[in-house]
ZAKE-337719 format. One record per residue (C-alpha): x, y, z; residue in three letters; residue number from 1. Coordinates in Angstrom, 2 decimals. Example, Ala and Ser with C-alpha at 12.3 -4.5 7.8 and 13.67 -1.06 7.14 Angstrom:
<atom><px>12.30</px><py>-4.50</py><pz>7.80</pz><res>ALA</res><n>1</n></atom>
<atom><px>13.67</px><py>-1.06</py><pz>7.14</pz><res>SER</res><n>2</n></atom>
END
This chain:
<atom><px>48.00</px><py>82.96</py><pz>78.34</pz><res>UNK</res><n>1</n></atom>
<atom><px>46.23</px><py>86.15</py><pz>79.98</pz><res>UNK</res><n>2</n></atom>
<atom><px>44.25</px><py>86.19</py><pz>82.90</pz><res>UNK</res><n>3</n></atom>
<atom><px>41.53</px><py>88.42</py><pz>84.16</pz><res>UNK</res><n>4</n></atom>
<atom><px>38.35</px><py>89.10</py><pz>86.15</pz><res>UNK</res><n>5</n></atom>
<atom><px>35.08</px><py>88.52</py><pz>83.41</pz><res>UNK</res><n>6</n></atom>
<atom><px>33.08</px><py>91.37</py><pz>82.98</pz><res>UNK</res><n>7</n></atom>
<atom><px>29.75</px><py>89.81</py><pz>81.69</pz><res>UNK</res><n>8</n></atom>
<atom><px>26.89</px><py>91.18</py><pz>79.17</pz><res>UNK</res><n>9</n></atom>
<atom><px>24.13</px><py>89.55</py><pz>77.16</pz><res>UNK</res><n>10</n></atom>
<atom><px>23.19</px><py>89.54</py><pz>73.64</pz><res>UNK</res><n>11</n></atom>
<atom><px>23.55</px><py>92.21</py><pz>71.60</pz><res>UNK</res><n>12</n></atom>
<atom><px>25.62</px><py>94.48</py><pz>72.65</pz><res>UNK</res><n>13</n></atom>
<atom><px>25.91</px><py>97.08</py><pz>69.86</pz><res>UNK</res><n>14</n></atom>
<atom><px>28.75</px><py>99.28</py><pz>68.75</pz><res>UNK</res><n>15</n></atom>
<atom><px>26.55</px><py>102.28</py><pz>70.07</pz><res>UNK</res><n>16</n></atom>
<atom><px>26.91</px><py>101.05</py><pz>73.42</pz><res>UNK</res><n>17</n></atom>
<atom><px>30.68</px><py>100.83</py><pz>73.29</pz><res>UNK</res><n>18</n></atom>
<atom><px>31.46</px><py>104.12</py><pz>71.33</pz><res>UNK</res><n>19</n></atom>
<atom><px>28.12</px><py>106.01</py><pz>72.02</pz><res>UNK</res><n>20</n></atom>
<atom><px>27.56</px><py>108.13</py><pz>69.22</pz><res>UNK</res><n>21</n></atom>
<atom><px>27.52</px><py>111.41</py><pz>70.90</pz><res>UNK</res><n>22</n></atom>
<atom><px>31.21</px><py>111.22</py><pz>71.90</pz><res>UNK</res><n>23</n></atom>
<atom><px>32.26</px><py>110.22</py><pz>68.18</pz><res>UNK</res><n>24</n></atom>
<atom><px>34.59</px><py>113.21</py><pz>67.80</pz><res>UNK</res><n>25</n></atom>
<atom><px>35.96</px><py>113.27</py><pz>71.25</pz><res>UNK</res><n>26</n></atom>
<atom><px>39.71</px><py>111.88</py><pz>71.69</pz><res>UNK</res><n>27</n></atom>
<atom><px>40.12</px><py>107.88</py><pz>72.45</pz><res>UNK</res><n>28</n></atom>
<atom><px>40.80</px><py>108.54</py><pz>75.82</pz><res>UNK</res><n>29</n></atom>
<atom><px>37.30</px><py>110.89</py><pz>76.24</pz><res>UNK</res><n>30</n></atom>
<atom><px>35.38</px><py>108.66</py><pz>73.98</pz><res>UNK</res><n>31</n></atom>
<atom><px>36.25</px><py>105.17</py><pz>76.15</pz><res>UNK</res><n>32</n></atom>
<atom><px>35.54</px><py>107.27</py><pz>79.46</pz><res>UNK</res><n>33</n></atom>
<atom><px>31.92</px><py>106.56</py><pz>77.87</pz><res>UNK</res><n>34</n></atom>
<atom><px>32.26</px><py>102.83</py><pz>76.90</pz><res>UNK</res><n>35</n></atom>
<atom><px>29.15</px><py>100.27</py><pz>78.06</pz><res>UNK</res><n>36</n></atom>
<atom><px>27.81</px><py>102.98</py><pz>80.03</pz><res>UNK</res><n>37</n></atom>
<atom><px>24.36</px><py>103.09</py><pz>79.20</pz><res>UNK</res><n>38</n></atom>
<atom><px>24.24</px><py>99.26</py><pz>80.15</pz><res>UNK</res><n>39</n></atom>
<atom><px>26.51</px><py>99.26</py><pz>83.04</pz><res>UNK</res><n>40</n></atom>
<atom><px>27.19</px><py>102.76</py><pz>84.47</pz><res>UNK</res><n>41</n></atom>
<atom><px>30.49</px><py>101.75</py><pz>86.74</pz><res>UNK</res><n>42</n></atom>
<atom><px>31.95</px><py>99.63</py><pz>84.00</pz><res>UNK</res><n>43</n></atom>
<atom><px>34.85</px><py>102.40</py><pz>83.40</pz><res>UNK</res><n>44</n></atom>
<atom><px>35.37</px><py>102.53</py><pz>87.10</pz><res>UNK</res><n>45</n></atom>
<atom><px>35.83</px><py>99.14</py><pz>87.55</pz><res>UNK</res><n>46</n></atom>
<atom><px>37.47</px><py>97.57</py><pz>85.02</pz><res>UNK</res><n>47</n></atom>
<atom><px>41.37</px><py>97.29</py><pz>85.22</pz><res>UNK</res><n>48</n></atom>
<atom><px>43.85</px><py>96.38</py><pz>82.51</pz><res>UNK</res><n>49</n></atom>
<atom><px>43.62</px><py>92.82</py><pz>82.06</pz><res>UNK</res><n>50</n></atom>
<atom><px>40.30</px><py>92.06</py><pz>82.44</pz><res>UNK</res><n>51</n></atom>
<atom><px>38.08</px><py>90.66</py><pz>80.28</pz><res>UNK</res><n>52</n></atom>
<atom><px>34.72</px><py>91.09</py><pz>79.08</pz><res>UNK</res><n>53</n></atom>
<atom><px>32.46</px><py>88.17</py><pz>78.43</pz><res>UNK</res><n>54</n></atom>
<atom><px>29.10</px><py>88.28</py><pz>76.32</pz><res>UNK</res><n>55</n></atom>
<atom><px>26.50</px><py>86.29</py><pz>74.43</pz><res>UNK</res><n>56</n></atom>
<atom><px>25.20</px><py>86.79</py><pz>71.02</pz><res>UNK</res><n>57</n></atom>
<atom><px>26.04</px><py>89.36</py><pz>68.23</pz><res>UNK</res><n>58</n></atom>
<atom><px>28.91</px><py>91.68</py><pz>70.72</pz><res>UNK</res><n>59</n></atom>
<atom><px>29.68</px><py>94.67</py><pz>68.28</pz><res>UNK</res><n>60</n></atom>
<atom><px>26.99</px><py>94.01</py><pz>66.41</pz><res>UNK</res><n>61</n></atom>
<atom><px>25.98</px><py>97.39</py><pz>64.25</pz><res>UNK</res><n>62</n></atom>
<atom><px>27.56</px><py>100.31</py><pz>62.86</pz><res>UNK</res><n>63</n></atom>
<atom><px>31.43</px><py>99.70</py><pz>61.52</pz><res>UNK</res><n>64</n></atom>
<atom><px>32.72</px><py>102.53</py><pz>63.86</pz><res>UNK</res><n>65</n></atom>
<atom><px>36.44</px><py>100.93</py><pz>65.25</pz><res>UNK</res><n>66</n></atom>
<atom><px>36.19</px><py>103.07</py><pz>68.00</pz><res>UNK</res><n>67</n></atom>
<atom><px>33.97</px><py>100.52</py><pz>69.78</pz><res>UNK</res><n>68</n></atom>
<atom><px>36.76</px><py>98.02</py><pz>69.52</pz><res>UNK</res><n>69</n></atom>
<atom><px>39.63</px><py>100.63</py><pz>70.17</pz><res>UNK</res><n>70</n></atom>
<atom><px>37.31</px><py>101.85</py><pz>73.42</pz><res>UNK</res><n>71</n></atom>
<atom><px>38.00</px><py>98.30</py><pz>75.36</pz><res>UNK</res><n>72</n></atom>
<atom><px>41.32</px><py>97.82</py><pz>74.19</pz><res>UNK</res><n>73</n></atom>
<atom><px>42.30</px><py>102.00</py><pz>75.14</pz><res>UNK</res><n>74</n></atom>
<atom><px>40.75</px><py>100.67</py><pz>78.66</pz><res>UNK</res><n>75</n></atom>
<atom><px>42.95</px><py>97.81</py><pz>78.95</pz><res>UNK</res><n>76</n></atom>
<atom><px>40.34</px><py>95.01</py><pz>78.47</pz><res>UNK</res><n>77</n></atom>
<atom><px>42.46</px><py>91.92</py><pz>77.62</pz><res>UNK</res><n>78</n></atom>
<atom><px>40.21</px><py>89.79</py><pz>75.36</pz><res>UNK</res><n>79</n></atom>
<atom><px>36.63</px><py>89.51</py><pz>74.68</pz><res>UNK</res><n>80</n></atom>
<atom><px>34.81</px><py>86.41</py><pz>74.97</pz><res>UNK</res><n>81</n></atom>
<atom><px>31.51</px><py>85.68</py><pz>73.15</pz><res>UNK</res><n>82</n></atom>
<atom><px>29.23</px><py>83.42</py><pz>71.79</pz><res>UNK</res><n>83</n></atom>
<atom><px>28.59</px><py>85.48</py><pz>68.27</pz><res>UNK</res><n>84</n></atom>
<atom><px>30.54</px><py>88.69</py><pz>66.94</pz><res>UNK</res><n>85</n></atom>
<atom><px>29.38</px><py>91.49</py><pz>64.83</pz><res>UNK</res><n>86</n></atom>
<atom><px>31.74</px><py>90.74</py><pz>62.09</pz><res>UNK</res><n>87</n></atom>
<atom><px>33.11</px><py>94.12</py><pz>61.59</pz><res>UNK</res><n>88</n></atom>
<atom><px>33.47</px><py>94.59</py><pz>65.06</pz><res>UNK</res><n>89</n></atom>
<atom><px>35.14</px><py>90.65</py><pz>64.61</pz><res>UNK</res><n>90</n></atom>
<atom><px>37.78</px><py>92.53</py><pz>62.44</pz><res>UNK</res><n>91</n></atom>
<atom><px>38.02</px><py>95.60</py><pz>64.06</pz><res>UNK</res><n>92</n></atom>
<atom><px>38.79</px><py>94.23</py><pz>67.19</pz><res>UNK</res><n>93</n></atom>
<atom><px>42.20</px><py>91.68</py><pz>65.55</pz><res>UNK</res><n>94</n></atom>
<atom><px>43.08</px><py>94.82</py><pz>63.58</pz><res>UNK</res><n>95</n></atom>
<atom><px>43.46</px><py>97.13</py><pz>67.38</pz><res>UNK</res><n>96</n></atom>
<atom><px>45.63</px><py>94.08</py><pz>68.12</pz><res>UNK</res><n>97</n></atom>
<atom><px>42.37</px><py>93.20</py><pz>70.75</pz><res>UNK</res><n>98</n></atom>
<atom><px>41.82</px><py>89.45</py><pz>70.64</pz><res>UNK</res><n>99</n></atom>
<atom><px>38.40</px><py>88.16</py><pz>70.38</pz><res>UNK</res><n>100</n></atom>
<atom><px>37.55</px><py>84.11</py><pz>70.82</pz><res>UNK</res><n>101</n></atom>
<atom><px>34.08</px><py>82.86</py><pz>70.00</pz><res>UNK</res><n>102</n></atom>
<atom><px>32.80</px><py>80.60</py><pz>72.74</pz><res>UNK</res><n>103</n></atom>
<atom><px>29.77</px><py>78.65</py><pz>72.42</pz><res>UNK</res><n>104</n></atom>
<atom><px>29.99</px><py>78.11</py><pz>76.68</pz><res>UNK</res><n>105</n></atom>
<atom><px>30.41</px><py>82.18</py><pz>76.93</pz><res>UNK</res><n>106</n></atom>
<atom><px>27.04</px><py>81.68</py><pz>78.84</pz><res>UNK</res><n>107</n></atom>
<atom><px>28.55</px><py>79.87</py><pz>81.53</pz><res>UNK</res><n>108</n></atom>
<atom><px>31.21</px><py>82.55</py><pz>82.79</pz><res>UNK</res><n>109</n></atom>
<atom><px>29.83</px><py>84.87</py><pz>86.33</pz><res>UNK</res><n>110</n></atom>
<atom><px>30.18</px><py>88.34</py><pz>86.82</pz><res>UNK</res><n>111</n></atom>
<atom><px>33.66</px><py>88.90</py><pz>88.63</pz><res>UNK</res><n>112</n></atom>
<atom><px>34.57</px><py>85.21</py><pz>87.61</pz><res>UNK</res><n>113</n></atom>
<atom><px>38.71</px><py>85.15</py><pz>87.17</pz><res>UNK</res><n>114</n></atom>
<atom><px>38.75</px><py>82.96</py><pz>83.94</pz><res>UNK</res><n>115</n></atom>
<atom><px>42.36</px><py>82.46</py><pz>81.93</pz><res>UNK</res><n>116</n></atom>
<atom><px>42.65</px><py>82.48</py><pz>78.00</pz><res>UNK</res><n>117</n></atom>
<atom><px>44.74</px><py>80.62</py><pz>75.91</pz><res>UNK</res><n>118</n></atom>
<atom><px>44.02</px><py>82.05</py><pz>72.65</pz><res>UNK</res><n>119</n></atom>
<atom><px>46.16</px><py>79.64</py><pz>70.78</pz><res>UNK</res><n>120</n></atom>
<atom><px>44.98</px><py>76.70</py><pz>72.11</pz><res>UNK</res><n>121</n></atom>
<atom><px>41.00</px><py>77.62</py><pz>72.44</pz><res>UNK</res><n>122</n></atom>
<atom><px>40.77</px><py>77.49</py><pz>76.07</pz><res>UNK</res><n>123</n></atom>
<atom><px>38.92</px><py>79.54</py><pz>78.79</pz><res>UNK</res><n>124</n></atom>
<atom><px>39.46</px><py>78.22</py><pz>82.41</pz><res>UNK</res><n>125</n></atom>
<atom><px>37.31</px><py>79.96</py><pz>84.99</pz><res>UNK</res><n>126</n></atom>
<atom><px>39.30</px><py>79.16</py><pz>88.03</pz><res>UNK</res><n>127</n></atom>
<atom><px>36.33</px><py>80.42</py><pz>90.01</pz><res>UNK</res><n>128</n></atom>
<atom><px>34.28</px><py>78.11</py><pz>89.03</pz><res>UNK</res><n>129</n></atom>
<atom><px>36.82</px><py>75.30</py><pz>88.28</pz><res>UNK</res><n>130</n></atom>
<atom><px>35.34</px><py>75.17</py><pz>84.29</pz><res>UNK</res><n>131</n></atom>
<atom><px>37.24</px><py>74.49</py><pz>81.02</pz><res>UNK</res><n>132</n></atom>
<atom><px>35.60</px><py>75.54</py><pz>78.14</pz><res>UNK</res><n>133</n></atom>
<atom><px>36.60</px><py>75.22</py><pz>74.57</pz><res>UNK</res><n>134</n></atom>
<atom><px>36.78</px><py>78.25</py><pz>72.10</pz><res>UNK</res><n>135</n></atom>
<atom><px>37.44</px><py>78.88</py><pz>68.04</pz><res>UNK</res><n>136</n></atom>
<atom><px>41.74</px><py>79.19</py><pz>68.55</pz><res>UNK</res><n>137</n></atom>
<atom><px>43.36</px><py>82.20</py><pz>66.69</pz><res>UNK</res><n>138</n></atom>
<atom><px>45.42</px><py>81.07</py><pz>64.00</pz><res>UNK</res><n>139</n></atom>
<atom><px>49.38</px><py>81.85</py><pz>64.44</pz><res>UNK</res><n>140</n></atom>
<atom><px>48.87</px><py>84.80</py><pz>61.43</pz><res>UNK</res><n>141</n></atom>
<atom><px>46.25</px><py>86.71</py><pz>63.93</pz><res>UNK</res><n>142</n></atom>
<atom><px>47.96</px><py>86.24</py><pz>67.10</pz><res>UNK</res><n>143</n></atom>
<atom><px>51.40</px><py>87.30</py><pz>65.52</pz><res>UNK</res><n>144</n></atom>
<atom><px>49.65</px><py>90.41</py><pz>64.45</pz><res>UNK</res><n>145</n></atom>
<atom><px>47.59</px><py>90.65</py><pz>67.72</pz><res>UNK</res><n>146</n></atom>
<atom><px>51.27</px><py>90.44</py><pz>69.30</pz><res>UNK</res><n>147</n></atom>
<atom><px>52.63</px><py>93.08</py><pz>67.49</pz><res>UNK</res><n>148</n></atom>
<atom><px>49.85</px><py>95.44</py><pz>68.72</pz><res>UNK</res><n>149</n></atom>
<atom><px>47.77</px><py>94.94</py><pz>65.79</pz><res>UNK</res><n>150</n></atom>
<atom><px>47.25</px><py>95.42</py><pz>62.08</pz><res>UNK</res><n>151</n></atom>
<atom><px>48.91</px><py>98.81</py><pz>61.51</pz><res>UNK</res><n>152</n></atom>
<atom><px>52.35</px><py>98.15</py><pz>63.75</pz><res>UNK</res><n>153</n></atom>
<atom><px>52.17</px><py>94.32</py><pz>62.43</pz><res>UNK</res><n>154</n></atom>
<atom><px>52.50</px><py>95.74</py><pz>59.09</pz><res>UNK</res><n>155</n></atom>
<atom><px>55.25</px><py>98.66</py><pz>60.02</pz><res>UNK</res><n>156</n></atom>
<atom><px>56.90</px><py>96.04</py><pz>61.39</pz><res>UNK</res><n>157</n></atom>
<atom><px>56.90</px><py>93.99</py><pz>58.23</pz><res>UNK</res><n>158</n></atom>
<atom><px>58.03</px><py>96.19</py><pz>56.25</pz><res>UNK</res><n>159</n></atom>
<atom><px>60.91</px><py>97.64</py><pz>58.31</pz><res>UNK</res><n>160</n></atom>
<atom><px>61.51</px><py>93.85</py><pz>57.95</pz><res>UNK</res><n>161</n></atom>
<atom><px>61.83</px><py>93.79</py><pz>54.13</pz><res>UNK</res><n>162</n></atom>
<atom><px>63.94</px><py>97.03</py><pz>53.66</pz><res>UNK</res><n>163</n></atom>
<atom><px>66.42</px><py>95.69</py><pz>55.83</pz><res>UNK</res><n>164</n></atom>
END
């Protein structure tokens, strides 16, 4: 279970947005200094390890760059909520060890709401609001993997496993 305040954005919020472009070859830390800033100019300030960001349709949609998913999770955003994925972003974000849930209620959640995740069972409850919503659980596979800090430790860690 993690809990966090929701950090809210509409459809189609595009990998550009989250790894702008001109930053590309700056380090992780530079590059996420930049993250959502051209749709929310304090969202850097603000947001606090934890925390997670709620959107509508299509979030990550666009380029395959993984830097849009490594951006939140380098910032300490906890899980992202939304109603669609960009599937690359989809995989991107598992294989940073970032979970994503899609919610077909994402809609519901307010700006600043604190909402909990249970990302094995499918459930968002915004305590602010007093809401349960349903969302698409993580099978054990992903959230062993997401546990282990994500695709390339999971695997490590695997391995190590099998010499042993």
């Amino acid at each position: 279970m993690m809990a966090g305040r929701a950090f809210v954005f509409g459809d189609g919020i595009d990998t550009d947005v989250l790894a702008p472009g001109v930053y590309m070859k700056l380090p992780i830390d530079q590059l996420a200094a930049h993250c959502l800033e051209s749709i929310d100019p304090d969202f850097v300030r603000n947001v606090r390890p934890g925390d997670i960001v709620v959107a509508g349709s299509n979030f990550g949609v666009g380029s395959s760059r993984e830097q849009a998913a490594e951006a939140l999770r380098h910032l300490g955003v906890a899980c992202v909520i939304a109603r669609s994925f960009g599937a690359i972003f989809y995989r991107n974000a598992l294989n940073f060890g970032l979970p994503v849930l899609l919610c077909a209620d994402a809609g519901k959640i307010l700006p600043g709401d604190s909402i909990k995740v249970d990302t094995a069972g499918g459930l968002i409850r915004d305590e602010t609001q007093g809401l349960e919503l349903s969302a698409q659980p993580l099978p054990q596979f992903l959230l062993q993997m997401i546990a282990d800090g994500g695709l390339v430790p999971h695997l490590e860690k695997r391995f190590a496993a099998a010499r042993a």
